[in-house]
DRENMI-729304 format. One record per residue (C-alpha): residue in one letter; x, y, z. Coordinates in steps of 0.5 Angstrom, whole numbers, padded with zeros to 4 digits, always signed. Example, Ala and Ser with C-alpha at 12.3 -4.5 7.8 and 13.67 -1.06 7.14 Angstrom:
A+0025-0009+0016 S+0027-0002+0014 
***
This chain:
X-0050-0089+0055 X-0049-0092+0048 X-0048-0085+0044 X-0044-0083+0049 X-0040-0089+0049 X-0038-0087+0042 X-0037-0080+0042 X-0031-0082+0048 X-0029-0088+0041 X-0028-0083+0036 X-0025-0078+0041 X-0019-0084+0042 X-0019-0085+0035 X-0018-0078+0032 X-0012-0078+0038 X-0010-0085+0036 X-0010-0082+0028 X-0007-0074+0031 X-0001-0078+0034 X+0001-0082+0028 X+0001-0076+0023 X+0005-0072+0028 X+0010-0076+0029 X+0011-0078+0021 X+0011-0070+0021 X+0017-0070+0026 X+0020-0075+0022 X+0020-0072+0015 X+0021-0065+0017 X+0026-0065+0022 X+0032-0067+0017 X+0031-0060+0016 X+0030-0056+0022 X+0036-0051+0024 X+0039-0051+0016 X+0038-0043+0014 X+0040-0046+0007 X+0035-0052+0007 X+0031-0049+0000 X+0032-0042-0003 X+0025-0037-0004 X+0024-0039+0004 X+0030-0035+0005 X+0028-0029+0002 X+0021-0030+0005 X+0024-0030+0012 X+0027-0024+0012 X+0023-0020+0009 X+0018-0023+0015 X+0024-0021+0020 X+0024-0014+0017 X+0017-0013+0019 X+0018-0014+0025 X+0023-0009+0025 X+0018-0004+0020 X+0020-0006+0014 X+0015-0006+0009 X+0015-0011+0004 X+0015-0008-0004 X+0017-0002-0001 X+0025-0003+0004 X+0025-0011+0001 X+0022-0013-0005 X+0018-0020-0007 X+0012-0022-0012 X+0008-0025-0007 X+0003-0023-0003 X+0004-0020+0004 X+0000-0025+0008 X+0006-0030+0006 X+0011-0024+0009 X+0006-0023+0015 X+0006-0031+0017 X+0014-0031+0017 X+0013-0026+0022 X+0008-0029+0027 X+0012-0035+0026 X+0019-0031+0029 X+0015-0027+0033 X+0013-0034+0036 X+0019-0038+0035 X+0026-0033+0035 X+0029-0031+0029 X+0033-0037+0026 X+0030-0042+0020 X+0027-0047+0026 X+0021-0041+0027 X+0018-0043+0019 X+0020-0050+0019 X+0016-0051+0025 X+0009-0047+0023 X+0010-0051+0016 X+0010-0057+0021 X+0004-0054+0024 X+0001-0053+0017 X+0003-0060+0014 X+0000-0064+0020 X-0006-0059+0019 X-0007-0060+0012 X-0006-0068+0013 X-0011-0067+0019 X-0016-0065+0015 X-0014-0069+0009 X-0016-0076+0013 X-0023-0073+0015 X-0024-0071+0006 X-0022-0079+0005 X-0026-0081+0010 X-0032-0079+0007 X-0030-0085+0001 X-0026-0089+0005 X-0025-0093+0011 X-0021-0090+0017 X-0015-0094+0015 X-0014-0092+0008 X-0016-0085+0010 X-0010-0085+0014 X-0005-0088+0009 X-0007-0082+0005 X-0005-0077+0010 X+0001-0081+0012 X+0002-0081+0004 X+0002-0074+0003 X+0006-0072+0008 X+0012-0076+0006 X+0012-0074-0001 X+0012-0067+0002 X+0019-0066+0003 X+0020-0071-0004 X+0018-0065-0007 X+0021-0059-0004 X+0016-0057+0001 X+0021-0060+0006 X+0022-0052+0010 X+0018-0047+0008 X+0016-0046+0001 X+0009-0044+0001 X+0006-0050-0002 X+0006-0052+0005 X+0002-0046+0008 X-0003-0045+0002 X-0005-0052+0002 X-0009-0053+0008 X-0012-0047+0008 X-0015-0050+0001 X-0016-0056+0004 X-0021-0053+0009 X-0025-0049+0004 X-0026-0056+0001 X-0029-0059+0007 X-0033-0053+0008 X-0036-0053+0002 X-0037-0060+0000 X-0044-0062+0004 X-0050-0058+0000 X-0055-0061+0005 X-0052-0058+0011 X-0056-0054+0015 X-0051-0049+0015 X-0049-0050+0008 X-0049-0042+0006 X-0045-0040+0013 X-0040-0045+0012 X-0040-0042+0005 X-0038-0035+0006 X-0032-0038+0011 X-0029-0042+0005 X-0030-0036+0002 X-0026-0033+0006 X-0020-0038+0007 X-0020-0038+0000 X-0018-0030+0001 X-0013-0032+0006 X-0011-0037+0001 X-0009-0031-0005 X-0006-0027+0001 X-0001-0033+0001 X+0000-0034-0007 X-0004-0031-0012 X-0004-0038-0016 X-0009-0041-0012 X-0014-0037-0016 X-0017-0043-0020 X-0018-0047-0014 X-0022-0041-0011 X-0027-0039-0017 X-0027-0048-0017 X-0030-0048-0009 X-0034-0041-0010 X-0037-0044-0017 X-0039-0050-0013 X-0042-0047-0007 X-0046-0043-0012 X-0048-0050-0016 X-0050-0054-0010 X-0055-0048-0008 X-0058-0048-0014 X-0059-0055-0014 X-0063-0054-0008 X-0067-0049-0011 X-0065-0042-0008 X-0067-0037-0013 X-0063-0034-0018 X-0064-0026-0015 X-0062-0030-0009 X-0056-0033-0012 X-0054-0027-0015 X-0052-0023-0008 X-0050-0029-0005 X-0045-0029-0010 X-0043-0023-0010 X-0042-0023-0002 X-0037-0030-0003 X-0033-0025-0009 X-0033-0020-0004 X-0031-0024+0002 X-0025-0027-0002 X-0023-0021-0005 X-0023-0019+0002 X-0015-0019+0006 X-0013-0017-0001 X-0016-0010-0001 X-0015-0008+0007 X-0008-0011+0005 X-0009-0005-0002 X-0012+0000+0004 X-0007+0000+0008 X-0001+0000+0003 X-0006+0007+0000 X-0006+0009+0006 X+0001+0009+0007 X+0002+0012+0001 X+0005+0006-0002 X+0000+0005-0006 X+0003+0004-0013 X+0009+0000-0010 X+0003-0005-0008 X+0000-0006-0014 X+0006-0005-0018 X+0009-0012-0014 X+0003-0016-0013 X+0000-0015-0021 X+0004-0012-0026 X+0011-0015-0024 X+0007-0022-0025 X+0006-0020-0033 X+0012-0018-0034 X+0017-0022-0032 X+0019-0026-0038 X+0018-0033-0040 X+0021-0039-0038 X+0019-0046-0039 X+0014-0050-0036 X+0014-0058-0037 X+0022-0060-0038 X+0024-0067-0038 X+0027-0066-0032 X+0020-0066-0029 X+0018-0072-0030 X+0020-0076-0025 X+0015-0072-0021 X+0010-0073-0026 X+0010-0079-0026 X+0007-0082-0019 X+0002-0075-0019 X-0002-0078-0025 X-0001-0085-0024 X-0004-0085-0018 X-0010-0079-0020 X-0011-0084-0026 X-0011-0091-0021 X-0016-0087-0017 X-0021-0085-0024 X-0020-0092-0027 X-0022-0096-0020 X-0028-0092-0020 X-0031-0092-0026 X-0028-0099-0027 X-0027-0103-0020 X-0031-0100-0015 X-0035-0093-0014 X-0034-0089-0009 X-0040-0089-0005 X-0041-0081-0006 X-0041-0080-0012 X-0041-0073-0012 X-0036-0071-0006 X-0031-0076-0012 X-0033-0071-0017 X-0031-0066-0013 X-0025-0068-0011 X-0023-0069-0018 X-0025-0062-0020 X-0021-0059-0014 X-0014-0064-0017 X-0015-0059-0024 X-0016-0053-0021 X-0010-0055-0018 X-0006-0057-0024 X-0009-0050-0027 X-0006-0047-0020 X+0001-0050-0022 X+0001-0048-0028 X-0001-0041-0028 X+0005-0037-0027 X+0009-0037-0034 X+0015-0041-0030 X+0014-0048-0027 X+0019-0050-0022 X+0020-0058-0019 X+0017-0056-0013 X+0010-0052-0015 X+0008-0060-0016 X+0008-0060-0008 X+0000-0057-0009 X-0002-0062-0013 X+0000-0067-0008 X-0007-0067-0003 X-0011-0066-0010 X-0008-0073-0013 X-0009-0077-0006 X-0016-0075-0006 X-0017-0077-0013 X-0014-0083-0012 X-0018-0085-0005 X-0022-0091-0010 X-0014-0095-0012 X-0012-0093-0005 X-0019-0096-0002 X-0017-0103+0002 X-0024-0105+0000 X-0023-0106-0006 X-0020-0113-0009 X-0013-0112-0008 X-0015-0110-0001 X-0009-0106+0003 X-0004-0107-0002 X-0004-0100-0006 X-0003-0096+0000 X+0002-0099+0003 X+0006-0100-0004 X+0005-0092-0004 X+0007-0091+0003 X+0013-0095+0002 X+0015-0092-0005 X+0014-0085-0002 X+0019-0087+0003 X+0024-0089-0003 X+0022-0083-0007 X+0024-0078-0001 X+0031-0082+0002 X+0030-0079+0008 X+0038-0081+0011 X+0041-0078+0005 X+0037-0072+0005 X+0040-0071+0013 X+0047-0072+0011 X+0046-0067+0005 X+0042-0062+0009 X+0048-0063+0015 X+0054-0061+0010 X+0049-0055+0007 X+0048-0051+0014 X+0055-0054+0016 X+0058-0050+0010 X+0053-0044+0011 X+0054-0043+0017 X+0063-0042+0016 X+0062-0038+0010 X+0058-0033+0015 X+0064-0034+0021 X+0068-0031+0014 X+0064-0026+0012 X+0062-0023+0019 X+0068-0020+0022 X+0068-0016+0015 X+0061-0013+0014 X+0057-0008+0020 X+0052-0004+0019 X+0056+0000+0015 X+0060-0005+0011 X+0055-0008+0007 X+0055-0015+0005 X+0052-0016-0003 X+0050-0023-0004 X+0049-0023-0012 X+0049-0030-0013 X+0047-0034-0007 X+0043-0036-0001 X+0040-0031+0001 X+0041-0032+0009 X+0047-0030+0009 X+0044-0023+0010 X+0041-0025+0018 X+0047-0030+0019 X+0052-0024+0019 X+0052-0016+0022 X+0052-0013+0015 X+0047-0007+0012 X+0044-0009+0006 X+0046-0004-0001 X+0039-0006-0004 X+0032-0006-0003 X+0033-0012-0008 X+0035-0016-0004 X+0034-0024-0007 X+0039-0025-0012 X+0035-0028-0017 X+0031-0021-0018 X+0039-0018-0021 X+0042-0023-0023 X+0036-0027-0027 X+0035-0025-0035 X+0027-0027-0034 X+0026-0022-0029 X+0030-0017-0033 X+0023-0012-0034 X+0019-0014-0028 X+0022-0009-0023 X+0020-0003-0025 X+0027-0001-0025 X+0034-0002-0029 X+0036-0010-0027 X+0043-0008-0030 X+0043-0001-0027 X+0041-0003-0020 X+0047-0008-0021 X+0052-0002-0024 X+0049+0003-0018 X+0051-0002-0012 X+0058-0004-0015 X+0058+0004-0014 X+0057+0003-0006 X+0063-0001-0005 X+0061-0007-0001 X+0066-0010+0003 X+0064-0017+0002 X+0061-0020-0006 X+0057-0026-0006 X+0058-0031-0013 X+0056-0037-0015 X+0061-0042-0020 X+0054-0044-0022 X+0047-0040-0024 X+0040-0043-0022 X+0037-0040-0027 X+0039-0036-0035 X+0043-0030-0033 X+0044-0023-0035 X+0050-0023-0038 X+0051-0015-0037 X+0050-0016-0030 X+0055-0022-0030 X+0060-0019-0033 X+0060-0012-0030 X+0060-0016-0022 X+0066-0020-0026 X+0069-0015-0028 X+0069-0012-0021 X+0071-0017-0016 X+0078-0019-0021 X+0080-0012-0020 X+0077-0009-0014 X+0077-0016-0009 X+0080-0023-0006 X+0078-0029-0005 X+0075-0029+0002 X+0072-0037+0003 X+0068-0042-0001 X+0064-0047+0001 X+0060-0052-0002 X+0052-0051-0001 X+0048-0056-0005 X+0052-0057-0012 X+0054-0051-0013 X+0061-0047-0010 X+0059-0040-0006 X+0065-0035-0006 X+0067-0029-0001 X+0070-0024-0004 X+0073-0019+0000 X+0074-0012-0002 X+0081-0010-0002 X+0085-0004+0001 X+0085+0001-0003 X+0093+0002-0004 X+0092-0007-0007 X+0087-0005-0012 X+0091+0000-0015 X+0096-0005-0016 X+0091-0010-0018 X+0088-0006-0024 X+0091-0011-0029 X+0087-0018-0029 X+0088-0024-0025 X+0091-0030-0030 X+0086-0036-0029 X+0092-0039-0027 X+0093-0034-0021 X+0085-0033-0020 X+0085-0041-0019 X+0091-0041-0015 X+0087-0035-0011 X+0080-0039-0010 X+0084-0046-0008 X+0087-0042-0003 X+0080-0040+0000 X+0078-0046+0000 
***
């Protein structure tokens, strides 16, 4: 009765824990819901997800780096959930709410259940703080390696070398959503192979358990690989999912502009190491030591590409908590106090009413430069978006005029030898096809190539009106309308900037 007594408590606690994420999930999240333009590469993500529902194959009718797993999550999700944003935003809700789920269970193993929570709260408030707020990637492969963690991390299991293959498979499910996680998965494979070793398990025996774990991580990439052979794409497949990584040129990695996202990630992971070393020792050593090594290898997965963007961090975020698990401790002398200093300053990093606000003016502006642009674009009549969000494609009825359809891949001067055709080529060629609509940005995200930019320039003066602009986040996006061919004769002279100015005021 007793045994049963406490298996219906820790039921009653589990819910009590569930409900609480759940609603902080909510909270945090929902800012965002319904807004197609609350991020960018989701955008992209999104129709590419679309498109497969349709048969578009991705890198072969829509182009992207990222793995296919990531394009066929986004279709499960609109299969699910319809076709607008919301279907993302509410499976990485799912995902973030799992991977804090499973986040609460690796800090219980250290900590009491409340400190255990306040971790979890911690994490899925600074989430969306750190630009995983809709449906960035980050959201959807952290959990998945957090699981492959808590497969691994008990040696003595008596299933040790089952739940082994099953991490192993995660962490394969893992890189078919981006291939950065690499370090954390060669960090859980080398750790089952240790933990085996430290119980005894022959080397003859260790080498085929190691190639049965390499095999089964490299798994989902090779039927993926198969069925692109298959379907005779087989050099569209390899030439987007590896050689474009090489190729791309450049960028930086560790601006100054970071640190304000430095700083809470390494002054919590640095608290945690000092408390256990100096303060108070985790009661199991050897999960804190792994837990420590998971946060470098995720460090290693951030820093892996040849670019790092502000929200790259998002990973690292579940990593710094586990690690930081002995500061947060309210055992510790300074009890509570920690953690709820933490979940207080993650509540002020992310801000969240202003957030709202910005992301209702973002849709808002969104979704009136689609009303502008519909009536003119068809299947037919295409819409060109050369600067700005993607989303405009599935906001409006219009054909798109490039399998390149995210305007980073033609407009970005890094990206200029890593599509396996002429950047600028591919821009002359479109403007070639005439399409009704063009879409430009006052402001670039990114280093442009200058030879696109002047030929699109170059292009709309002649050849285009203004149509609408609108705000979305800090930059202006403009329509431009493709004039009657009788009113581009007699506009083949340049615009002054005074009339170009005159004209844009107008739109607006």
């Amino acid at each position: 009765m007793n045994g049963m007594a406490a298996k219906r408590d820790g039921i009653t606690r589990l819910a009590a824990v569930s409900i609480v994420l759940l609603v902080v999930t909510i909270a945090t999240r929902a800012l965002w819901w319904g807004n197609p333009v609350a991020d960018t590469d989701e955008q992209l993500y999104s129709l590419i997800g679309n498109g497969l529902l349709h048969g578009e194959l991705p890198f072969v009718d829509n182009w992207d780096r990222k793995p296919f797993g990531l394009f066929a999550l986004y279709a499960l999700a609109h299969a699910v959930f319809g076709a607008g944003p919301i279907a993302y935003q509410l499976l990485t809700a799912l995902f973030s709410l799992g991977g804090a789920l499973i986040l609460y269970a690796l800090a219980r193993e250290l900590v009491d259940r409340l400190s255990a929570l306040a971790a979890a709260v911690i994490y899925l408030v600074l989430l969306p703080a750190y630009g995983s707020h809709s449906g960035q990637s980050e959201a959807l492969f952290v959990p998945v390696m957090l699981g492959a963690l808590a497969l691994v991390r008990d040696p003595a299991h008596p299933n040790a070398v089952v739940r082994n293959c099953a991490a192993m498979l995660l962490g394969g499910l893992a890189l078919q959503i981006k291939y950065t996680v690499l370090p954390q998965c060669v960090l859980i494979g080398l750790w089952a192979l240790w933990s085996e070793h430290r119980r005894g398990v022959p080397l003859a025996w260790l080498a085929m358990h190691a190639a049965v774990y390499l095999a089964l991580g490299l798994l989902p990439t090779a039927l993926v690989g198969l069925f692109y052979l298959a379907a005779g794409h087989w050099d569209a497949f390899v030439f987007a999912n590896f050689v474009s990584f090489f190729d791309r040129l450049p960028g930086t990695r560790l601006p100054q502009s970071f640190m304000p996202l430095l700083v809470p990630v390494f002054g919590l992971a640095l608290g945690g190491v000092y408390a256990a070393l100096r303060i108070r020792p985790p009661a199991d050593m050897r999960s804190y030591g792994l837990y420590l090594l998971y946060f470098l290898a995720s460090l290693a997965t951030v820093y892996l590409p040849s670019t790092v963007y502000g929200y790259y961090y998002a990973a690292l975020l579940a990593p710094t908590l586990l690690a930081a698990l002995p500061f947060l401790d309210r055992r510790g002398p300074l009890g509570p106090a920690p953690a709820a200093l933490f979940v207080v300053a993650a509540l002020i990093i992310l801000h969240p009413m202003e957030r709202f606000a910005g992301s209702q003016k973002g849709r808002a502006s969104a979704e009136a430069l689609a009303a502008a642009i519909a009536p003119h674009v068809n299947a037919r009549e295409c819409l060109w978006v050369f600067d700005g969000p993607t989303a405009l494609y599935q906001l409006t009825p219009a054909c798109r005029p490039s399998r390149f359809v995210y305007p980073d891949h033609l407009n970005n001067a890094l990206e200029t030898e890593a599509l396996g055709i002429s950047q600028t080529g591919e821009v002359r060629r479109i403007l070639a096809t005439r399409p009704a609509v063009i879409v430009t940005a006052d402001t670039p995200f990114t280093v442009q190539n200058e030879e696109a930019k002047r030929l699109v320039q170059r292009t709309v003066r002649r050849h285009y009106a203004p149509l609408a602009a609108r705000k979305i986040g800090k930059r202006t996006i403009r329509a431009w309308l493709r004039r009657p061919r009788s009113a581009r004769l007699s506009a083949a002279a340049p615009l002054t900037a005074r009339e170009s100015l005159a004209a844009s005021s107008r739109s607006t």
